[in-house]
DRENKOL-986314 format. One record per residue: residue number from 1; y, z, x of N, C-alpha, C in turn. Coordinates in Angstrom, 1 decimal, padded with zeros to 4 digits. Atoms other than C-alpha are relative to their C-alpha. Example, Ala and Ser with C-alpha at 12.3 -4.5 7.8 and 13.67 -1.06 7.14 Angstrom:
<recs>
REC seq   n.yy   n.zz   n.xx  ca.yy  ca.zz  ca.xx   c.yy   c.zz   c.xx
REC   1 -001.2  000.0  000.9 -004.5  007.8  012.3  001.2  000.0  000.9
REC   2 -001.1  000.0 -000.9 -001.1  007.1  013.7  001.1  000.8 -000.8
</recs>
This chain:
<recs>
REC seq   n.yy   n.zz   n.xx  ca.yy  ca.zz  ca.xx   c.yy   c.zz   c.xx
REC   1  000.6 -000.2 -001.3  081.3  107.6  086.1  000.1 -001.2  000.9
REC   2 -000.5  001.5 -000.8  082.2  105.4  089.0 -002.0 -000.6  000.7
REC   3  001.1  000.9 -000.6  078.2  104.7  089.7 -000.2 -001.0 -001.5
REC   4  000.3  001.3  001.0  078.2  102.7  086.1  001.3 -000.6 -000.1
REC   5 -001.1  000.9 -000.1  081.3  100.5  086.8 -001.1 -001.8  000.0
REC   6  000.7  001.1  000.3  080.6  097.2  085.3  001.1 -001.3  000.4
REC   7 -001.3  001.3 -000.4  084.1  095.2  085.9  001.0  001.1  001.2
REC   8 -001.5 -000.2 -001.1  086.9  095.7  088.8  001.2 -000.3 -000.3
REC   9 -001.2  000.7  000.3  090.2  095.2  087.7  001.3 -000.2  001.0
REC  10 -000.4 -000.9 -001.5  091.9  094.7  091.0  001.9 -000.1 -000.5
REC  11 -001.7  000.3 -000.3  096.0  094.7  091.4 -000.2 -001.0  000.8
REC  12 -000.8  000.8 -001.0  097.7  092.0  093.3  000.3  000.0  001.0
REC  13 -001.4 -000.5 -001.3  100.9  093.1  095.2 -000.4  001.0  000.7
REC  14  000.6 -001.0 -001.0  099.8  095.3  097.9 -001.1  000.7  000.3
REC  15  001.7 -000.6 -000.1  096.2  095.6  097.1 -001.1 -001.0  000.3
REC  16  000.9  001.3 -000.1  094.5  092.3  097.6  000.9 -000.9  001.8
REC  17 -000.6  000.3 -001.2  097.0  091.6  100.5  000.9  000.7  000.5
REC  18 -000.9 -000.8 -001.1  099.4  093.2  103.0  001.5  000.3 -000.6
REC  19 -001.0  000.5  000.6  102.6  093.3  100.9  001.4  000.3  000.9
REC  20 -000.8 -000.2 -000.8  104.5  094.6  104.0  001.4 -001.2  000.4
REC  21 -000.9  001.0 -000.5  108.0  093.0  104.6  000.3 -001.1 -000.9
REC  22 -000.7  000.7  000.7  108.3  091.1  101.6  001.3  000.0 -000.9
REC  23 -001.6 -000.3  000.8  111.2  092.4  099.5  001.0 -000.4  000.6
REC  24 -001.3  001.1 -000.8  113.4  091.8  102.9 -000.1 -001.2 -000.2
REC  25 -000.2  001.4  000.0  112.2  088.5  103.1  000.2 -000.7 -001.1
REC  26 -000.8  001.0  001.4  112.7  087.3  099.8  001.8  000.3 -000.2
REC  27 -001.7 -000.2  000.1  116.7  088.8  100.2  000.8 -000.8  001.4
REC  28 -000.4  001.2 -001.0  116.8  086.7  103.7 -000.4 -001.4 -000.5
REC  29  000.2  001.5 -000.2  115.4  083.5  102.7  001.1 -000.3 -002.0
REC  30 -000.9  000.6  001.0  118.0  083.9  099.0  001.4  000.8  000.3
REC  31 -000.8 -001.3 -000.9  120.9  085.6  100.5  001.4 -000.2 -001.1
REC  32 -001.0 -000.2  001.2  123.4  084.5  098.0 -000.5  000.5 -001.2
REC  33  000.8 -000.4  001.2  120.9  085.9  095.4 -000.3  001.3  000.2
REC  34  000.4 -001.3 -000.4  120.7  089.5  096.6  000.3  001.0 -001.3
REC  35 -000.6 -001.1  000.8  122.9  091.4  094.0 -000.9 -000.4 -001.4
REC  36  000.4  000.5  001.5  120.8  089.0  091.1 -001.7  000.9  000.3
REC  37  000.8 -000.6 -000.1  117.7  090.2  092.9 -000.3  001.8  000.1
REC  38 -000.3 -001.3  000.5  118.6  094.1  092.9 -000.2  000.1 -001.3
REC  39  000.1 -000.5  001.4  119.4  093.8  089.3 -001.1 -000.3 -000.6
REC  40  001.4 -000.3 -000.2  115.7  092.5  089.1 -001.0  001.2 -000.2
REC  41  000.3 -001.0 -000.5  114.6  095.3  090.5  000.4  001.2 -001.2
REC  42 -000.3 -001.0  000.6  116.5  097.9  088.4 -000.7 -000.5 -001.5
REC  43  000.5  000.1  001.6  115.6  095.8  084.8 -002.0 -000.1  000.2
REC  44  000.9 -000.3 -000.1  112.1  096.5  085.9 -000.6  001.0  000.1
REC  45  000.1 -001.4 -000.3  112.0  099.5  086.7  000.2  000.2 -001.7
REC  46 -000.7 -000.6  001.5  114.0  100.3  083.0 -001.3 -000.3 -000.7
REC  47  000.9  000.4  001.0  110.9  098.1  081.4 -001.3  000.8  000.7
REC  48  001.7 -000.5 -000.1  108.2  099.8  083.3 -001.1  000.8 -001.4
REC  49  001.3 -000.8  001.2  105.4  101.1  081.0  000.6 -000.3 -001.9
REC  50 -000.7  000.8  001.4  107.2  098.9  078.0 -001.1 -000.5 -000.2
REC  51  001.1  000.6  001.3  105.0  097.6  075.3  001.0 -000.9 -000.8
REC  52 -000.8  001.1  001.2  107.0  094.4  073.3 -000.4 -000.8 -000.8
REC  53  001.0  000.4  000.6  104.0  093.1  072.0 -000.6 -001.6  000.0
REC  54  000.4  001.8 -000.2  104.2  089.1  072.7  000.6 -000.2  001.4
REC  55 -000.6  000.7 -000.9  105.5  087.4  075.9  001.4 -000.2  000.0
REC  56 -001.2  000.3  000.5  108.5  086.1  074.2  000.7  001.2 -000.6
REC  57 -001.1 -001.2  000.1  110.2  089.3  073.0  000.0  000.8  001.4
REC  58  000.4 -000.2 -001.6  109.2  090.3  076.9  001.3 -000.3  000.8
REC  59 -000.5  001.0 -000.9  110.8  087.7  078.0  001.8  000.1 -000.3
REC  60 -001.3 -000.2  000.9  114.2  088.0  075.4  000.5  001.5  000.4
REC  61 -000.6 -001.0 -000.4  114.3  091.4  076.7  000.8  000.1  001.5
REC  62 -000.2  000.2 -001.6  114.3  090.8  080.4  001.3 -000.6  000.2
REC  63 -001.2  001.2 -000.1  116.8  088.0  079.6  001.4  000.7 -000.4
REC  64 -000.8 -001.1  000.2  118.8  090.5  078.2  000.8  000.9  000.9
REC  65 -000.4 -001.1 -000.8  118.9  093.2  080.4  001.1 -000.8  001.1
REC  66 -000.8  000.6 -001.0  119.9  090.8  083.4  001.0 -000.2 -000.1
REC  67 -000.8  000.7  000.5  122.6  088.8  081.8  001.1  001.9 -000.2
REC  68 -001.3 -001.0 -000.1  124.1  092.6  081.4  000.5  000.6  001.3
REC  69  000.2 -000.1 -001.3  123.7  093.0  084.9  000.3 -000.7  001.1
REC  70 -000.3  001.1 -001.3  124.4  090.0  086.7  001.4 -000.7 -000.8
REC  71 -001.4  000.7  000.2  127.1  086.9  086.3 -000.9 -001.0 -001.2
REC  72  001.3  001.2  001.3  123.7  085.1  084.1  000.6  000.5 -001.7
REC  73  000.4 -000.1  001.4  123.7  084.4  080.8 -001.5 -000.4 -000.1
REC  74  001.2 -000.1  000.1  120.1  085.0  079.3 -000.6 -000.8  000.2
REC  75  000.8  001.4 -000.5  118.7  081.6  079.7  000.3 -000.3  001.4
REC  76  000.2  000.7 -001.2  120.0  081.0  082.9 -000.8  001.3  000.9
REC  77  000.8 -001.1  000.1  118.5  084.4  083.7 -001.7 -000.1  000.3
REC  78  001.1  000.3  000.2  115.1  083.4  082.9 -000.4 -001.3  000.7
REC  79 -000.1  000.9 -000.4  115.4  080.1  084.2  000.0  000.1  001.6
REC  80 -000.4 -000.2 -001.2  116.7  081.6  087.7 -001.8  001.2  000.8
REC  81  001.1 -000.6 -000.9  113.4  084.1  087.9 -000.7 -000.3 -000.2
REC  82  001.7  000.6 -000.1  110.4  082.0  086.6  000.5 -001.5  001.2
REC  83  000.3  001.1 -000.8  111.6  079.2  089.0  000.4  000.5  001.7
REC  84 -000.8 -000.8 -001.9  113.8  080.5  092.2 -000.5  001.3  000.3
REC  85  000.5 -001.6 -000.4  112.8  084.0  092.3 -002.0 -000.2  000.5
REC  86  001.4  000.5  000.2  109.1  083.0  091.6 -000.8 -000.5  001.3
REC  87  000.3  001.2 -000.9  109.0  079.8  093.4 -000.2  000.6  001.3
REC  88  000.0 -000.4 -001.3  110.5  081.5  096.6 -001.0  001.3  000.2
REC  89  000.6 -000.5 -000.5  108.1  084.2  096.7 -001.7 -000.6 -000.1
REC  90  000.8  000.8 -000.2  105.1  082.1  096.1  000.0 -001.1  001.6
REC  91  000.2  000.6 -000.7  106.4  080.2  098.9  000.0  000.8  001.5
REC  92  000.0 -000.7 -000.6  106.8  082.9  100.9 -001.7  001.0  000.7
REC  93  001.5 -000.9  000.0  103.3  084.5  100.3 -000.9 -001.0  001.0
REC  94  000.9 -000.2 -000.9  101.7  081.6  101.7  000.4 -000.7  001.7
REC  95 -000.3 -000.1 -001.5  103.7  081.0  104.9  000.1  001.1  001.1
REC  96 -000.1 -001.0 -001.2  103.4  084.7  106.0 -001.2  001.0 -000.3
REC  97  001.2 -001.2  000.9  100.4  086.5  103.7 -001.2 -001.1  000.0
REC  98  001.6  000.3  000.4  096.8  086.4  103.5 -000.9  001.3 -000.5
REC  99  000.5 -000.8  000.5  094.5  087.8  101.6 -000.9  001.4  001.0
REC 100  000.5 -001.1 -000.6  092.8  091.3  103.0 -001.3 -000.6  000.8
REC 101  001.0 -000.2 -000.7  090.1  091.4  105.6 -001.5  000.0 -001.2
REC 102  000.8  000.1  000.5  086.5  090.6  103.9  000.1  000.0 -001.7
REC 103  000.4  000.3  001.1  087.3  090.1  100.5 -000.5 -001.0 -000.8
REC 104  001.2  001.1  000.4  085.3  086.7  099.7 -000.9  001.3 -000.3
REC 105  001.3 -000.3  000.5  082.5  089.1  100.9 -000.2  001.1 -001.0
REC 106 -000.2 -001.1  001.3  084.0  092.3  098.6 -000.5 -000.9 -001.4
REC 107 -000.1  000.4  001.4  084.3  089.9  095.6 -001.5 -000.8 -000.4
REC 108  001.4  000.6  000.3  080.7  088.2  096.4 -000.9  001.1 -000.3
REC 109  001.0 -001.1  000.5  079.1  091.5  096.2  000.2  000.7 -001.3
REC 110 -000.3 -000.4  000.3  080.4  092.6  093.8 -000.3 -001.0 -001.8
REC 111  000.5  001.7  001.1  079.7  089.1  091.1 -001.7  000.8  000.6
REC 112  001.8  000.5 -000.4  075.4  089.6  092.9 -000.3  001.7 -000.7
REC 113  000.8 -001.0  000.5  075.7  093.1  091.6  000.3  000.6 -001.8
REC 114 -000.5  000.5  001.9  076.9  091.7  087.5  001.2  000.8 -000.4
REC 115 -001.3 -000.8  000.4  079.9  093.3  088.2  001.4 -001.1  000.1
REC 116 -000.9  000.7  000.1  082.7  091.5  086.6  001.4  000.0  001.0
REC 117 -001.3 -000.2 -001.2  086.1  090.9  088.8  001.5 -000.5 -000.9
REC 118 -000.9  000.6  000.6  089.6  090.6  087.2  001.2  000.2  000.8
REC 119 -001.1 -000.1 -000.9  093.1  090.1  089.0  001.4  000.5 -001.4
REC 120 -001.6 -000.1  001.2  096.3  091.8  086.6  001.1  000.8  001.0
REC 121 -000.8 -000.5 -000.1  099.1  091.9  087.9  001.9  000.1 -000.9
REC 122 -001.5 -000.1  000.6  103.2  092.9  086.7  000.9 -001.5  000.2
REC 123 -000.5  001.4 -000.1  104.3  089.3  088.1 -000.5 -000.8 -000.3
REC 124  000.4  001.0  000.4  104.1  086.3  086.7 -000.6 -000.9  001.1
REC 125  000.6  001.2 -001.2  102.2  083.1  088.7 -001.0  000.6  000.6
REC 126  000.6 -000.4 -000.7  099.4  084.9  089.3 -001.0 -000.9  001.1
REC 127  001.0  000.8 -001.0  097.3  082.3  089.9  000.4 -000.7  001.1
REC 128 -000.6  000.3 -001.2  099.7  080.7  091.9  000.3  000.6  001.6
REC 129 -000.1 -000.8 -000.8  100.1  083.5  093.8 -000.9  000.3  001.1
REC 130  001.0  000.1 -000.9  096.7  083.9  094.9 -000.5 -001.1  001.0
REC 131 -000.2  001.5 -000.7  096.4  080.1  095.6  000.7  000.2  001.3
REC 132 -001.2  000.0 -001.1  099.3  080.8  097.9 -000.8  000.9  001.5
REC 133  000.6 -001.2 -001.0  097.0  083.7  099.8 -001.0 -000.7  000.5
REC 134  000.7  001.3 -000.5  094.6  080.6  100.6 -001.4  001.1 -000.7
REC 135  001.2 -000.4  000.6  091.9  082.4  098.2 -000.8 -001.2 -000.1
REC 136  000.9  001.4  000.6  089.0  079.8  098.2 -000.6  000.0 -000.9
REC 137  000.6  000.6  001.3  087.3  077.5  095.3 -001.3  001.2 -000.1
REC 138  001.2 -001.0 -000.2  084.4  079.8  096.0  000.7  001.8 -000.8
REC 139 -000.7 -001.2  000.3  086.3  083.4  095.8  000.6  000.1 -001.7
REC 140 -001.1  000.8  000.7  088.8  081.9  092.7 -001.7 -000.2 -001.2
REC 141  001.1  000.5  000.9  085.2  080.9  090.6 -000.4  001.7 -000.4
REC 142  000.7 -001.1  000.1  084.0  084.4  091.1  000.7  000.9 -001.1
REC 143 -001.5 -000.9  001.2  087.4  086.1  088.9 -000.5 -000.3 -001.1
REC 144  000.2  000.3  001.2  086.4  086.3  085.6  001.6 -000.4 -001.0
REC 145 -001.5  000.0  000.8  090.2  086.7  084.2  001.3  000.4  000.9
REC 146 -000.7  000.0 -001.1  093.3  086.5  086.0  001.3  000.2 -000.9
REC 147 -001.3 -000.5  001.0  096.6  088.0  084.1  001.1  000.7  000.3
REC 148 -001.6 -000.3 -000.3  100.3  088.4  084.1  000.1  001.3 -000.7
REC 149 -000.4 -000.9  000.9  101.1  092.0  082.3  001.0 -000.5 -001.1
REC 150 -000.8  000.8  000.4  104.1  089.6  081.4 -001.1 -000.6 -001.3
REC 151  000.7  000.8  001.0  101.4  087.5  079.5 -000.4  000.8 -001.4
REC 152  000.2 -000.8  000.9  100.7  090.7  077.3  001.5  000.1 -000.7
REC 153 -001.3 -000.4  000.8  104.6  091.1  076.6  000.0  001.6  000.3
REC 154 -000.3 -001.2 -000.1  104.7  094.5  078.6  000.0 -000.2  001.6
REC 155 -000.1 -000.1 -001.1  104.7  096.0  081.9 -001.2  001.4  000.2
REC 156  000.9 -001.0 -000.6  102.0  098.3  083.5  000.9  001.6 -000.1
REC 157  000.9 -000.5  000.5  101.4  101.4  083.0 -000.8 -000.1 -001.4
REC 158 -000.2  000.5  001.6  101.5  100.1  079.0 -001.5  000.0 -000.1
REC 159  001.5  000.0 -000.8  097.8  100.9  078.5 -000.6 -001.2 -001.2
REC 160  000.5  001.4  000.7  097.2  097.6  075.9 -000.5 -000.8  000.4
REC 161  000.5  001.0 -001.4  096.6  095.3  078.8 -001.2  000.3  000.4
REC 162  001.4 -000.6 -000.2  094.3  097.4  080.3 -001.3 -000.1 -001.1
REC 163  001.2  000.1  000.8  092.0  097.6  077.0 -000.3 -001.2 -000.6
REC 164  000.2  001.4  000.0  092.5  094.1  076.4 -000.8 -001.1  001.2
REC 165  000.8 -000.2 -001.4  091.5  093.6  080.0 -001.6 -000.2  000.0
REC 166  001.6 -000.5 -000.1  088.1  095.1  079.2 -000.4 -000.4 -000.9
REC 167  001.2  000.9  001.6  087.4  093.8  075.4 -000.4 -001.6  001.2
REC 168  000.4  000.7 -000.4  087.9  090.5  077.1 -001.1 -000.3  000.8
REC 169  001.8  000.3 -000.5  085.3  090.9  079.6 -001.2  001.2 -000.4
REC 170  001.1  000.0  001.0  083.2  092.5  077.4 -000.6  001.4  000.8
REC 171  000.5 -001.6 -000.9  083.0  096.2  079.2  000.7  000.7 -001.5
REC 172 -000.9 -001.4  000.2  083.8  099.5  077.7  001.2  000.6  001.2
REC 173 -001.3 -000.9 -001.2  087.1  101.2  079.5 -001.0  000.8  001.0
REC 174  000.7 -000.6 -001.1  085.0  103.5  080.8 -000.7 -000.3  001.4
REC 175  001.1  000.4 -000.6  082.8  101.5  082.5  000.8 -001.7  001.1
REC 176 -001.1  001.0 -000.7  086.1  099.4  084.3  000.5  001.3  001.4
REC 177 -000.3 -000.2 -001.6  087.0  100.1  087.9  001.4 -000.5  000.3
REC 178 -001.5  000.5 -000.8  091.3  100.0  088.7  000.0  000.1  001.3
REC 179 -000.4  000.4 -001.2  091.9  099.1  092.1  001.4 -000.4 -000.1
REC 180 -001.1  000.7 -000.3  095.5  099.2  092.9  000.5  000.9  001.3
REC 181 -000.5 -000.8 -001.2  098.0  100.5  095.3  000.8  001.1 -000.1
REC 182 -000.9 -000.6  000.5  100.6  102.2  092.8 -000.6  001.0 -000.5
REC 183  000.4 -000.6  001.3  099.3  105.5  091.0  001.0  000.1 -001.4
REC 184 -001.0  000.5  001.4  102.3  105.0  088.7  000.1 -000.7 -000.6
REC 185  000.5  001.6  001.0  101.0  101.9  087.3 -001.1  000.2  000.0
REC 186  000.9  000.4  000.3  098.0  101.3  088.0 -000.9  001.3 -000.1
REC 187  000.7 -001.1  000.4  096.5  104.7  088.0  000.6  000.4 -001.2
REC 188  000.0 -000.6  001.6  098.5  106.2  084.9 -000.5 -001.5 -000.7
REC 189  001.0  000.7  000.7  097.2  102.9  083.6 -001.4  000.0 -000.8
REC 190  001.4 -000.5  000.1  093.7  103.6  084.0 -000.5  001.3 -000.9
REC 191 -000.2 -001.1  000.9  094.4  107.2  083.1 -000.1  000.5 -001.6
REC 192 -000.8 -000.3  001.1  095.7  106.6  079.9 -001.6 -000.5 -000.5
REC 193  001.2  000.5  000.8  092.6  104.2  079.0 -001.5  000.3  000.1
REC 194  001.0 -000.6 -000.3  090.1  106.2  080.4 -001.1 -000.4  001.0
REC 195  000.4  000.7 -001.3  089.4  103.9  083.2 -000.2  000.8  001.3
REC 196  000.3 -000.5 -001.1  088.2  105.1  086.6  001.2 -000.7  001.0
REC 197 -001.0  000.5 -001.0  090.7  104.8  089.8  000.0  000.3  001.2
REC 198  000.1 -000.7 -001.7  090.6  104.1  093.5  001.7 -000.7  000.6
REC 199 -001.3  000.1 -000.9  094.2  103.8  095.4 -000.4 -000.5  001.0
REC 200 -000.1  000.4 -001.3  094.8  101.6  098.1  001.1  000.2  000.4
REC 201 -001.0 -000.5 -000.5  096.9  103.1  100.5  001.1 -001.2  000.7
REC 202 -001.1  000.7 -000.7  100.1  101.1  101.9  000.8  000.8  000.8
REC 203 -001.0 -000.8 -000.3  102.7  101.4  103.9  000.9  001.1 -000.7
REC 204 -001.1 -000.6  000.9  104.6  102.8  101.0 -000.7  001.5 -001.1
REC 205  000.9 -001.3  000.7  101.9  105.6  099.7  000.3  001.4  000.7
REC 206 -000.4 -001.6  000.0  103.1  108.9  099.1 -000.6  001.0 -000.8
REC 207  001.2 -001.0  000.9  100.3  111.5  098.1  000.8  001.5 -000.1
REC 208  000.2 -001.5  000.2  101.2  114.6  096.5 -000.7  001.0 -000.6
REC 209  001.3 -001.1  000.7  098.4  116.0  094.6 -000.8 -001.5 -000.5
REC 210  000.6  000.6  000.3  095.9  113.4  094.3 -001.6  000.1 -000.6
REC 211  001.6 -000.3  000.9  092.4  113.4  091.8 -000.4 -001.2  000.3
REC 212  000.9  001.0 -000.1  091.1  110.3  092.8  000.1 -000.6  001.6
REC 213  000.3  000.3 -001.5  090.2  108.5  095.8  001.1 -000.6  000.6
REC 214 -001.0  000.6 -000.7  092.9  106.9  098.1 -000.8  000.1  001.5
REC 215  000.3  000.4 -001.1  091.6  104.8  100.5  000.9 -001.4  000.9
REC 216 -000.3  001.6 -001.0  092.6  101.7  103.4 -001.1 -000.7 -001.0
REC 217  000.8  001.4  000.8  091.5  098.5  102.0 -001.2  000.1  000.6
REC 218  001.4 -000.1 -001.1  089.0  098.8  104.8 -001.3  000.9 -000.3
REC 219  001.2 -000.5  000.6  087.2  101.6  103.5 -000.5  000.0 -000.9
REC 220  000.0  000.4  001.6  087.4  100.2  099.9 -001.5 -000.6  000.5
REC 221  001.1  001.1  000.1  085.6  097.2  101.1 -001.2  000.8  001.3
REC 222  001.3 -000.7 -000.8  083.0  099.3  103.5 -000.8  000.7 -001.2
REC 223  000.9 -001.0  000.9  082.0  101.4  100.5 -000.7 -001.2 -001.3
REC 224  000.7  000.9  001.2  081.4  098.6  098.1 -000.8 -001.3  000.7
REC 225  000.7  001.2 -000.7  079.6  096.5  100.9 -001.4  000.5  000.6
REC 226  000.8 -001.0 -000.2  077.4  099.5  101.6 -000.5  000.5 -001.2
REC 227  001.1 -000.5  001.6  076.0  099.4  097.8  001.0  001.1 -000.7
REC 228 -000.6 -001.1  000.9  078.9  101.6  096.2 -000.5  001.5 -000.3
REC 229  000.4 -001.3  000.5  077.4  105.0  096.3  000.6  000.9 -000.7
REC 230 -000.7 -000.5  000.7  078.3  107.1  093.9  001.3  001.2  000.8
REC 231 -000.4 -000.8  000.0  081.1  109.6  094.3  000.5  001.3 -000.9
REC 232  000.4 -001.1  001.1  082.2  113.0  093.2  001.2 -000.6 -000.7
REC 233 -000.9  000.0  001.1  083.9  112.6  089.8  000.9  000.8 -000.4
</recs>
């Protein structure tokens, strides 16, 4: 029941900030890197909702795929997306992104009402990431746990993460709250573990039979700044 939600587990990419317009700009500002970043894209897709159990077979797989895909061999592979791929969109995030409208005061209410806050996203650098969104020392204290799916050695929807997620901060599933933008991650996520789920709508949200809530960030953060009233289940 979403009136006994004791942790938030929010998403990242498109749910904590605007993610509009990033894909092009990471293919303009690496433009001789376009066809390596497509094939990105596809060996992601192939691993979605993969389970490999450590980091490093994760990582050996990824390195894999690419290297069949690109002009890489697997180390340079790995080497090309935790530093250039990474780096540039890290550096990207914070010359053109900021984090969403009132979320300090979302994530302060939310800590005054002993409700834990955790950030998991599918890319690595998360903390970097947020760093980059100019999240303050204040906001950044309030996160209890902050995680790569990568760092599990899978990829979202994979529901391991998620129940690791919640041992860690010391909830039952039930009693965890997904916030993302994707229902094909982060809702069959939730799904699977028996987590509750609210959708944040994007440019890129496409509803066709929806059971759970899909909202604007804006009404996210109105409802959880107005005391979370319960809704129907």
């Amino acid at each position: 029941m979403l009136s006994d939600i004791k942790a938030v587990i929010f998403d990242l990419d498109g749910t904590l900030y605007n993610f509009k317009w990033l894909p092009l700009r990471l293919m303009w500002s690496l433009p001789t890197d376009v066809l390596r970043i497509k094939a990105d894209r596809e060996v992601r897709k192939k691993l979605k909702g993969c389970d490999l159990a450590t980091p490093e077979a994760y990582l050996a797989e990824y390195g894999r795929l690419m290297a069949e895909k690109t002009d890489f061999k697997s180390h340079d592979a790995l080497n090309w997306y935790a530093n250039r791929y990474m780096g540039t969109m890290c550096f990207l995030l914070k010359r053109y992104y900021s984090q969403r409208p009132q979320l300090e005061e979302v994530f302060t209410h939310l800590q005054q009402k002993g409700i834990k806050i955790a950030v998991f996203s599918d890319y690595p650098r998360v903390r970097q990431r947020i760093r980059a969104l100019d999240f303050s020392d204040k906001t950044m204290a309030i996160i209890s746990g902050i995680y790569s799916a990568e760092d599990f050695g899978s990829q979202k929807p994979a529901p391991r993460p998620f129940l690791e997620i919640a041992s860690q901060l010391g909830v039952k599933p039930e009693q965890c709250l997904v916030v993302g933008d994707r229902d094909d991650t982060d809702g069959d996520g939730a799904r699977e573990t028996g987590m509750n789920f609210i959708q944040i709508e994007t440019h890129k949200t496409k509803i066709i039979e929806a059971h759970h809530p899909v909202w604007s960030w804006e009404d996210f953060a109105k409802w959880v700044l107005e005391g979370m009233e319960p809704l129907e289940d």
